[in-house]
C-alpha positions as CSV (number, residue, x, y, z in Angstrom):
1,X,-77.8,41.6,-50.7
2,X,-76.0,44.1,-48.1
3,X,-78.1,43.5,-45.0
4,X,-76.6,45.7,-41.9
5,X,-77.0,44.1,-38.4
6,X,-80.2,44.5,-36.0
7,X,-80.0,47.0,-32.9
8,X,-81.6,44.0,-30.9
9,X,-83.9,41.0,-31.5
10,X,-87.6,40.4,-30.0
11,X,-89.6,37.5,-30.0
12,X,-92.9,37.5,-32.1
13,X,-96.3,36.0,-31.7
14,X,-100.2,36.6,-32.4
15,X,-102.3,38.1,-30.3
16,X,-104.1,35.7,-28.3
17,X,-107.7,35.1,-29.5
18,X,-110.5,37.4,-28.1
19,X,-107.5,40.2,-27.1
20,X,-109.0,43.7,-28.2
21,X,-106.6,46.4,-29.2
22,X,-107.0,48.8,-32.1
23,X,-104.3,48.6,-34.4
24,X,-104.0,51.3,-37.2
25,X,-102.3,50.7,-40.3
26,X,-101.1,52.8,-42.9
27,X,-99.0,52.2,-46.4
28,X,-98.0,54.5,-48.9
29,X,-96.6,53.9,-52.2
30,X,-95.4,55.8,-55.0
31,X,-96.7,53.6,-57.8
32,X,-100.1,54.1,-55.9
33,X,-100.4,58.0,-54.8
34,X,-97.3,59.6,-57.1
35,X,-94.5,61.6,-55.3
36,X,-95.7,64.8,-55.9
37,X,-94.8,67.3,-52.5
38,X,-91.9,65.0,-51.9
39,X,-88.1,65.7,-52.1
40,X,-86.3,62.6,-53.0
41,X,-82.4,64.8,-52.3
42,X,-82.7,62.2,-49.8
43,X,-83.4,59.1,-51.3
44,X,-86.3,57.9,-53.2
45,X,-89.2,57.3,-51.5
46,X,-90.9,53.9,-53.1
47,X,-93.1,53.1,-50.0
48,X,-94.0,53.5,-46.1
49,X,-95.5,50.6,-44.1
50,X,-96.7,51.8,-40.9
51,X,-98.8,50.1,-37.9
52,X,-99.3,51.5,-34.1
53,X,-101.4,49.2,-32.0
54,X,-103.1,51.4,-29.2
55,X,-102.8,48.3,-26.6
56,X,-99.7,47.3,-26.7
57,X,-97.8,50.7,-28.2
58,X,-95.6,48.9,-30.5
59,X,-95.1,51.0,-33.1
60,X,-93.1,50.0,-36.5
61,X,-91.7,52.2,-39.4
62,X,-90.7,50.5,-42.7
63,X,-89.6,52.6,-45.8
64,X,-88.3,51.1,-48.5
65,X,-86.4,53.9,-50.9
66,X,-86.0,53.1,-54.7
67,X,-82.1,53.9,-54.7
68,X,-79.6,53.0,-52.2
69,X,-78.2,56.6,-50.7
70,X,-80.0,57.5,-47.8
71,X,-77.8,56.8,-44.6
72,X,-80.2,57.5,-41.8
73,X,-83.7,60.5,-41.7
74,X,-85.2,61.6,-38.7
75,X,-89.0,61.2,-38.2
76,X,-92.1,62.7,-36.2
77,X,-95.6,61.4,-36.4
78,X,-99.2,62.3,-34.9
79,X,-102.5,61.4,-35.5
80,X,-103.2,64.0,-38.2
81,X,-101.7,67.5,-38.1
82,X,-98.3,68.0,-39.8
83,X,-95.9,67.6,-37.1
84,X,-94.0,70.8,-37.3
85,X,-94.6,73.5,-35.2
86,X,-96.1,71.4,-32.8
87,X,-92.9,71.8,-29.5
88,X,-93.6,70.1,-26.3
89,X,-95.9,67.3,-27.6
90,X,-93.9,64.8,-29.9
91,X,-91.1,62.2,-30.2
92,X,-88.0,63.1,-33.1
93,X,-85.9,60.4,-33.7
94,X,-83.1,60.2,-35.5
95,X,-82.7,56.9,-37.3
96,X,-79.0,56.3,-38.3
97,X,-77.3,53.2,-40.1
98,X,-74.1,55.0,-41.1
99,X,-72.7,51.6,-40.2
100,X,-73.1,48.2,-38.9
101,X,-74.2,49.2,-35.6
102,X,-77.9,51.1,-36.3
103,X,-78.4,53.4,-33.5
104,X,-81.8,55.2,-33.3
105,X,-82.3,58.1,-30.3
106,X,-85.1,60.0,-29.3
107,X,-85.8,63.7,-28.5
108,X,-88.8,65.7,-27.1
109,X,-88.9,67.7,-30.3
110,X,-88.9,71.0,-30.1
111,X,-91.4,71.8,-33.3
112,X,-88.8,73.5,-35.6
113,X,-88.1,73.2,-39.5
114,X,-84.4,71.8,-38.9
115,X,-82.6,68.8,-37.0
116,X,-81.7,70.8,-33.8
117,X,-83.3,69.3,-31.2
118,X,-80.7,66.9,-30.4
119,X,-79.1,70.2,-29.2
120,X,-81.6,72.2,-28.5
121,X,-84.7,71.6,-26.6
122,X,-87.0,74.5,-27.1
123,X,-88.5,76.3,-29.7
124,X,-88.0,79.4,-27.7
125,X,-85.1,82.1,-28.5
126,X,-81.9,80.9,-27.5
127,X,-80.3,77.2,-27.5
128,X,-82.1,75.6,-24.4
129,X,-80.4,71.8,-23.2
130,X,-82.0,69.0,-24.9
131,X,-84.9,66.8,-23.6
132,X,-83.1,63.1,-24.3
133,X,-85.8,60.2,-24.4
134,X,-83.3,57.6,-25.1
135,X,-80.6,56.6,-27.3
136,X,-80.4,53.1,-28.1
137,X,-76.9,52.1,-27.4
138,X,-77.7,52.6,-23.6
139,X,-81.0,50.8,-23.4
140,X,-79.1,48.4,-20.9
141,X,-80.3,45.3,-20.2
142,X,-83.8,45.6,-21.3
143,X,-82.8,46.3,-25.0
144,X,-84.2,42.9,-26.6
145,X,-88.0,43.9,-25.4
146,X,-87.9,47.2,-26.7
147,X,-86.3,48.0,-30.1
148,X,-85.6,46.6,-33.5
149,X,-83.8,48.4,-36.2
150,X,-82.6,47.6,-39.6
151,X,-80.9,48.7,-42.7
152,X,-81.1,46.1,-45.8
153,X,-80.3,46.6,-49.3
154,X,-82.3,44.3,-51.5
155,X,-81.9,44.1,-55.4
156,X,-81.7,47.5,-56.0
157,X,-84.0,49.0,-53.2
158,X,-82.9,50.2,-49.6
159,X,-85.6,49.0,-47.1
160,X,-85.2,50.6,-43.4
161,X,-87.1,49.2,-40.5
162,X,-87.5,50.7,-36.7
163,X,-89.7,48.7,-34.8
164,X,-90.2,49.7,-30.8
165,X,-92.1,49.6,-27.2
166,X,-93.8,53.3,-28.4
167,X,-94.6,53.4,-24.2
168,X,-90.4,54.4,-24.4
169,X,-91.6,57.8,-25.6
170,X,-95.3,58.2,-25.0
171,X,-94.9,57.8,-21.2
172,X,-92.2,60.6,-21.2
173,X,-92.4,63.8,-19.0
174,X,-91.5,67.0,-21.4
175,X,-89.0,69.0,-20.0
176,X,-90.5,72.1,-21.8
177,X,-94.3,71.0,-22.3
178,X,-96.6,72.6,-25.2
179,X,-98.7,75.7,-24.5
180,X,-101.3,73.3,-22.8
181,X,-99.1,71.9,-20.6
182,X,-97.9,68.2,-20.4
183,X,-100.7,66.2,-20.7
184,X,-100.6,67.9,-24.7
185,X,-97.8,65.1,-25.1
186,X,-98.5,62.1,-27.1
187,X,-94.8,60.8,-28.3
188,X,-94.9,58.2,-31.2
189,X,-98.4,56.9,-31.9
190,X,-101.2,57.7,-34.4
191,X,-104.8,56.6,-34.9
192,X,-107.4,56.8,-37.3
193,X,-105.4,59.6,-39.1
194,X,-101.5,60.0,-39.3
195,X,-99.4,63.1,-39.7
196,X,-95.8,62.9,-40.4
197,X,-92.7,64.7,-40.8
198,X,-89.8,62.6,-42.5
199,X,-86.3,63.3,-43.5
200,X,-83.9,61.2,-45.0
201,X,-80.4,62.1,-45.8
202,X,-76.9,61.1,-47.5
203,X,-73.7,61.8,-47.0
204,X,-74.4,61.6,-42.9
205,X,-72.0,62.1,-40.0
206,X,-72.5,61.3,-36.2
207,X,-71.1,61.3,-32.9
208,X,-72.3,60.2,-30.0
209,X,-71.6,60.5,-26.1
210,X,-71.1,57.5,-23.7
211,X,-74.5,57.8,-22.5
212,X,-75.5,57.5,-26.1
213,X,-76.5,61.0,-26.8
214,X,-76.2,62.2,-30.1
215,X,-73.7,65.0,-30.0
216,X,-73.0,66.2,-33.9
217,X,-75.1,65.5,-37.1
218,X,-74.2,66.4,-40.6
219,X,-75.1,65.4,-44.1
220,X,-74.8,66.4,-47.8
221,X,-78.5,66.5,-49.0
222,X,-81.7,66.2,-47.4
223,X,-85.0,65.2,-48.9
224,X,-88.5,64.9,-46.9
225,X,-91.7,63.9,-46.4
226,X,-94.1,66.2,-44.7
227,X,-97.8,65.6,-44.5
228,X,-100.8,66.1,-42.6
229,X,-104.6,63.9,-42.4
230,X,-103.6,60.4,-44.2
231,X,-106.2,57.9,-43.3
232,X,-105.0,54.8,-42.2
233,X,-107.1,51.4,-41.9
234,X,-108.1,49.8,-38.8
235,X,-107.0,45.9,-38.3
236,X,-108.6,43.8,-35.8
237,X,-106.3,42.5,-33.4
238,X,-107.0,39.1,-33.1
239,X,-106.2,38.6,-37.1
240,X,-103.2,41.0,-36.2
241,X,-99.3,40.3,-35.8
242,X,-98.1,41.4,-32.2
243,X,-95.2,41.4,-30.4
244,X,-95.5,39.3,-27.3
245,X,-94.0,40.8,-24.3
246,X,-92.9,44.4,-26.2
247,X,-95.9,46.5,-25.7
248,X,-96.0,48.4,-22.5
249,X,-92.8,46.6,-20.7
250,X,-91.9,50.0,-19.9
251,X,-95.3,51.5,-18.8
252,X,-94.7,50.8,-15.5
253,X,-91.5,51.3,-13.0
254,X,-89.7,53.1,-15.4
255,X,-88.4,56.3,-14.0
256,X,-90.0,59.8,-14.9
257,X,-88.2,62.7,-15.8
């Protein structure tokens, strides 16, 4: 079993009893709802375990492909619409475990079909400076409350997990705001519906700057998953796993832009 090494570790618990917090789930597998609409260039999609607890804003990702090719995808999600198109509002991140060290950085994205807005910020004409969130090689000393990532290959499956304070991203400023202004922005989180806009990819290169910005991006094939209005199921907290002390730890005091 490959297993490639953890961004940073974080301590788990259960919600203590009588805590309320809505926590939406949603799981997708291929054996259960078929692949059709899906391009597996990028891998192949076997399934998608996703939670977002509206209390605490961790947020986790797990997708577990049926081969063992996909190097890294970048994802958006909402709570319904299909993500594209929609500049100003939402969180891209680009999940890569080219190598040992999986490094995962956020963009405000900028609503278009392609993988630019780690260069470009705006969907308007022109190449506009990026709108960095974070990039996980400078989270600093705070890194062990706020992300988890992982690449593992087990039997003959590639499972890749992102786990994360979601108040990173939702509490973000856009530099270049939707056509309703800033308070349109809603980051990484979903509810009782999920939209999403996923796209793995092989043969990937990547360089990064000393603030750990992602400065090139290049791959072989792409594949995706693009959808709009899956239902998810609501857990009740108390029953629920939580992170204790990852939710919200940047909520407060962390510095606008």
């Amino acid at each position: 079993m490959k297993k490639v090494t953890m961004i940073a570790l974080m301590c788990a618990g259960t919600v203590a009893a009588g805590a309320s917090a809505d926590i939406y789930q949603w799981d997708w597998s291929a054996d259960v709802n078929g692949t059709t609409g899906l391009n597996m260039n990028g891998g192949e999609f076997q399934s998608i375990h996703a939670q977002y607890n509206s209390n605490t804003q961790r947020f986790l990702w797990e997708v577990t492909f049926a081969d063992q090719i996909t190097d890294g995808f970048t994802l958006a999600v909402n709570n319904g619409p299909n993500p594209k198109g929609h500049a100003g509002e939402l969180a891209l991140l680009y999940f890569d475990a080219t190598d040992s060290n999986v490094r995962v950085t956020g963009y405000a994205y900028n609503g278009q079909n392609s993988f630019n807005t780690y260069f470009d910020g705006s969907a308007e004409a022109g190449t506009q400076n990026p709108d960095m969130i974070f990039g996980s090689d400078a989270l600093g000393a705070n890194a062990s409350l706020i992300m988890q990532a992982s690449m593992q290959d087990i039997g003959s499956t590639r499972v890749m997990t992102l786990e994360m304070d979601a108040s990173l991203v939702n509490g973000h400023n856009p530099i270049y705001p939707g056509p309703e202004g800033p308070g349109e922005w809603t980051g990484m989180q979903f509810d009782e519906l999920i939209g999403l806009w996923m796209h793995p990819m092989t043969g990937m290169n990547t360089s990064y700057s000393e603030d750990g910005a992602l400065t090139e991006l290049s791959f072989n094939r792409q594949g995706w998953f693009d959808g709009s209005n899956f239902t998810t199921t609501t857990i009740p907290a108390p029953g629920a796993i939580a992170l204790v002390g990852l939710g919200g730890v940047l909520a407060n005091g962390r510095r606008r832009k």
